[in-house]
C-alpha positions in Angstrom: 107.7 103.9 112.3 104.1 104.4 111.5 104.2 101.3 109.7 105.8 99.1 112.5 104.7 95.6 112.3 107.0 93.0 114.4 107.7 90.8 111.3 107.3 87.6 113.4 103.8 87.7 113.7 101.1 86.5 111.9 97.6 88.2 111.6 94.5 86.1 112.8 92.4 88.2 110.3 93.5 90.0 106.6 96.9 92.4 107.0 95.3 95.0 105.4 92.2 95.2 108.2 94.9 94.6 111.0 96.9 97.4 109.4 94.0 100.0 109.9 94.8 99.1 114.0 98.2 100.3 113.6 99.5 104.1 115.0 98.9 106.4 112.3 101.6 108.5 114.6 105.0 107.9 115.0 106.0 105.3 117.7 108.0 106.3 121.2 108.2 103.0 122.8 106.6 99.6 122.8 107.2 97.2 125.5 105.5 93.5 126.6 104.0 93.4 129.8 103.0 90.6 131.6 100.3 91.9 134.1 99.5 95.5 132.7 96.6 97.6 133.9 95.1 97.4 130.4 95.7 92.7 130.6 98.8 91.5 129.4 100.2 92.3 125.9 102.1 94.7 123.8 101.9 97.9 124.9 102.8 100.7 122.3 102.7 104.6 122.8 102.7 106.8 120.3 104.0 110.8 120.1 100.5 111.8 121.3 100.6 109.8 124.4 97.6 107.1 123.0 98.2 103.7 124.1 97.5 100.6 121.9 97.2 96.9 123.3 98.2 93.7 121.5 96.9 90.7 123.1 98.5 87.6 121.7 96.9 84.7 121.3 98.3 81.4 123.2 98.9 78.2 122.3 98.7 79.1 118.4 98.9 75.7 116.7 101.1 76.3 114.4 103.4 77.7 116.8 103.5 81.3 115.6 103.1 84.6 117.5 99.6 85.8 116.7 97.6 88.6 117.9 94.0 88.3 119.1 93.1 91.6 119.2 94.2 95.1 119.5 92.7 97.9 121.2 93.1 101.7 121.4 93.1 104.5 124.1 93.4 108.1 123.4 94.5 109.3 126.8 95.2 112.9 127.9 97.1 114.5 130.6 95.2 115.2 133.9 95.4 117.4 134.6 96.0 119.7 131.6 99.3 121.3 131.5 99.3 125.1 132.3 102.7 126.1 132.3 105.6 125.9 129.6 107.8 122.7 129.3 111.3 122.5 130.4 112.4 121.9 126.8 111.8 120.0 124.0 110.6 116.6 124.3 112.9 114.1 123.0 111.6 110.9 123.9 108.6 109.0 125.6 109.1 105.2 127.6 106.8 103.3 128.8 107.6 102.0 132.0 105.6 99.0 134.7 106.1 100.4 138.1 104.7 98.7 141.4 101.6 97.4 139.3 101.2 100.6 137.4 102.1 102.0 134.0 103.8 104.4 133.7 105.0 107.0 130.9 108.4 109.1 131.5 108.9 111.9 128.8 112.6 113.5 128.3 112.9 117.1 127.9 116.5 118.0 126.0 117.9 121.5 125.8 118.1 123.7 122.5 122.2 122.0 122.6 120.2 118.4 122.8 121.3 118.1 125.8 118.8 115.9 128.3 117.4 118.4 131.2 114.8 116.9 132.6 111.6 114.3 132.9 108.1 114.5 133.8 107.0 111.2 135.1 103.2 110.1 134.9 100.9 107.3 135.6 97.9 105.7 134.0 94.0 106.3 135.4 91.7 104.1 134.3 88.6 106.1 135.3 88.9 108.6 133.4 91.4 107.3 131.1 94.3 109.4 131.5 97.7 110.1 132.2 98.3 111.3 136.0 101.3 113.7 136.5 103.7 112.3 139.2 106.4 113.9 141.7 109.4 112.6 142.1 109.1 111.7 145.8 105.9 109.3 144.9 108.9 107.4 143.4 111.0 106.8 146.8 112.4 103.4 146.9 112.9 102.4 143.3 115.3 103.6 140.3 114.1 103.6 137.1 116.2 102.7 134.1 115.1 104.4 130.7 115.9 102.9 127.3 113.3 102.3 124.2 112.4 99.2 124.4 114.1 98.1 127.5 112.6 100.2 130.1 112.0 99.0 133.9 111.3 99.9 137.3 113.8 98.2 140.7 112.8 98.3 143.8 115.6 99.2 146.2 116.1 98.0 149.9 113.3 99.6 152.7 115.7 99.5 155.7 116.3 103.2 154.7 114.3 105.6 152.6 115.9 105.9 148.8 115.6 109.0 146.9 114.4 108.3 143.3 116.8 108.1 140.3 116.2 107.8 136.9 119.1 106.2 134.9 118.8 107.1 130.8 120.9 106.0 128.1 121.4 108.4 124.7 118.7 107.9 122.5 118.8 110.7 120.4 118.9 108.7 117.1 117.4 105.6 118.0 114.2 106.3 116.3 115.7 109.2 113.6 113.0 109.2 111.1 109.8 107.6 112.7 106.8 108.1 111.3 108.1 108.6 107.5 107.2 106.3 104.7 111.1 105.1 104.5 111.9 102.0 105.2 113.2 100.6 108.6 117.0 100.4 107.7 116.7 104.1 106.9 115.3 104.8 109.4 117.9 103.4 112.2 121.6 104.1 111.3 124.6 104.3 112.9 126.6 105.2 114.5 124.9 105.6 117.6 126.5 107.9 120.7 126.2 107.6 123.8 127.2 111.2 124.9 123.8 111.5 126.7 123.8 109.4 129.4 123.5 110.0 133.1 121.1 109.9 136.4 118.1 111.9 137.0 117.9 112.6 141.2 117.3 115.3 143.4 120.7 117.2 142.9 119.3 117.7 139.0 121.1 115.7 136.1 124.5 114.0 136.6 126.1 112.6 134.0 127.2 109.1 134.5 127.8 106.2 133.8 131.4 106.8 131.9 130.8 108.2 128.4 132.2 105.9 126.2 132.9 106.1 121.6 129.8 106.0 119.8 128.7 102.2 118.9 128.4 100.9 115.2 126.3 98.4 115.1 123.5 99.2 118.2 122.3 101.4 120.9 122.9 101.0 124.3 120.1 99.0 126.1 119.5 97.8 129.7 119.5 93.9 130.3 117.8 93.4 133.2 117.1 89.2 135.1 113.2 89.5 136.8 113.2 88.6 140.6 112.9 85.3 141.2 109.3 86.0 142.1 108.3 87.8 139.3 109.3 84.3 137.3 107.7 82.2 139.8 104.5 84.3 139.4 104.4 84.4 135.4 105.1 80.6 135.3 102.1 79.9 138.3 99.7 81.7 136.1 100.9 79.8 132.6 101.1 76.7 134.3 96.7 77.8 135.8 96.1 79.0 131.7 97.4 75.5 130.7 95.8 73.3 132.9 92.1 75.3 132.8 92.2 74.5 128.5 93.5 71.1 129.3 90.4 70.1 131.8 88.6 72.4 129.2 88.9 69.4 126.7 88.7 66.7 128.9 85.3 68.3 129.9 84.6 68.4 126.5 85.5 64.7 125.9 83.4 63.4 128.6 80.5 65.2 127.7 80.6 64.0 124.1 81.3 60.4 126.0 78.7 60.7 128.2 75.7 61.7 125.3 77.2 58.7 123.2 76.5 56.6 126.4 73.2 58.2 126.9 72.0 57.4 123.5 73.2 54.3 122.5 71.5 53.3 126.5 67.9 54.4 125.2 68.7 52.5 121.8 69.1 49.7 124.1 65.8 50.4 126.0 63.8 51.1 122.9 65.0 47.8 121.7 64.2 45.8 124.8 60.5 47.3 124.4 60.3 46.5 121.3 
C-alpha cells in the first residue's frame, strides 16, 4: 500500500513529482472529510501516525477528480508513551469526532484476538496526537472499519457510556507497504471472527459472528444527519456562487475598461 494512488484521479502536475508526496510507509486508513481540522480533503495515516492531506480541486473542467495539493504532518504522541502497550497494534482509523480528528489504534492479543484501543485526538499547536480517556467520549459510539470509520452522537436526556463498535480487519490490508500489487495484496476470504463492542465492562463480542465473506470485508454504511447534508450543500452552494460573481466581476471590469476607452477615443476625437 505504499504505492496507493486512488486510480480515479488525475494529477494537476507530473505523476512522478506527485508520487514523491505519497507515504513511503504503509497505509492504516484513509478517509474524506468534509470540514477537517487540517481543511477538507483526503486524510491518510500511515503506520507511524503522520497525516497527509489531499485537497481536491473543484469544478475541474473536464470533470475529473484532481488534487490541488498535498501536504504532510509528522505528528507524535503527547505525551510520550511511558509504559508498555496492551498488545500488539493491529490496526489504526481515523475517525471525525465533534469537530475533531481523531485516531483509534487496536491492540490484539498474541491469539490475534482484539483486547483493546487507545483513542487520541489531533493538536494543532504543537502538532500532535493527544491521548484520550474513554469518559471524554460520553455520548457518542464510535464505529471502526478502514475506510468507513465514524463518530454518532447518542441522545443527552441521559448520560451514555462510550462504545466502540469494530469489525474484523485482520486481513484487510495483508501485505501493505510491499512492492506487490493490489490484488495480492487484498484476498479473500475475509472473516469476521473479530467483531464486537469496546465499553466499560472490557470487550464483548457482538454483533453475531457470522462465515467468512468471499468477495469483501465487512464495512459500516452510515446516512449523515440531515444537518450535516444541509451544511455541506450551504457551503457548495456559497463556493459556487462566490466563483460565479467572481466572473461576472471579471466581465464587467473588462466591460467597463472597453467602455472607458473607446469613451476617451471619442473625446480625443471630438478635440480633434
Amino acid at each position: 500500500m505504499s504505492d496507493w494512488v486512488p486510480q480515479m484521479l488525475k494529477w494537476d502536475s507530473g505523476f512522478k513529482m506527485w508520487q514523491k508526496q505519497l507515504s513511503k510507509d504503509p497505509i492504516e486508513d484513509a478517509n474524506y472529510i468534509f470540514f477537517g481540522p487540517l481543511g477538507g480533503g483526503f486524510y491518510v495515516l500511515n503506520n507511524k501516525e503522520d497525516l497527509l492531506v489531499y485537497a481536491p480541486k473543484a469544478n475541474d473542467r473536464h470533470g475529473e477528480l484532481t488534487m490541488s495539493s498535498v501536504n504532510k504532518y509528522q505528528l507524535r504522541r503527547n505525551p510520550r508513551p511511558t509504559m508498555p502497550e496492551p498488545g500488539e497494534v493491529l490496526a489504526r482509523y481515523l475517525v471525525e469526532s465533534r469537530g475533531h480528528l481523531l485516531m483509534v489504534v487496536r491492540f490484539v492479543s498474541t491469539e490475534k484476538a482484539t483486547v483493546a484501543f487507545d483513542v487520541f485526538k489531533l493538536e494543532l499547536k504543537p502538532p500532535s496526537w493527544k491521548k484520550l480517556t474513554l469518559d471524554t467520549l460520553a455520548d457518542q459510539t464510535i464505529f471502526l472499519g478502514r475506510g468507513c470509520s465514524f463518530a454518532v452522537e447518542m441522545r443527552k436526556s441521559s448520560q451514555c457510556p462510550p462504545n466502540i463498535y469494530f469489525l474484523d480487519d485482520s486481513v484487510s490490508f495483508s501485505g501493505a507497504g510491499s512492492s506487490t500489487s493490489q490484488a495480492q495484496q487484498v484476498q479473500g476470504p475475509f472473516p469476521c471472527g473479530d467483531t464486537g463492542r469496546c465499553c466499560e465492562q472490557g470487550i464483548v463480542r457482538c454483533p453475531a459472528r457470522e462465515p467468512p465473506s468471499d468477495s469483501s470485508p465487512w464495512t459500516w454504511f452510515y446516512l449523515p444527519p440531515y444537518v450535516a447534508f444541509l451544511e455541506w450543500f450551504k457551503t457548495q452552494a456559497i463556493k459556487q456562487l462566490e466563483q460565479v460573481l467572481s466572473k461576472f466581476l471579471r466581465i464587467s471590469n473588462v466591460n467597463l475598461i472597453g467602455n472607458c476607452c473607446a469613451k476617451m477615443k471619442h473625446d480625443s476625437a471630438v478635440l480633434i
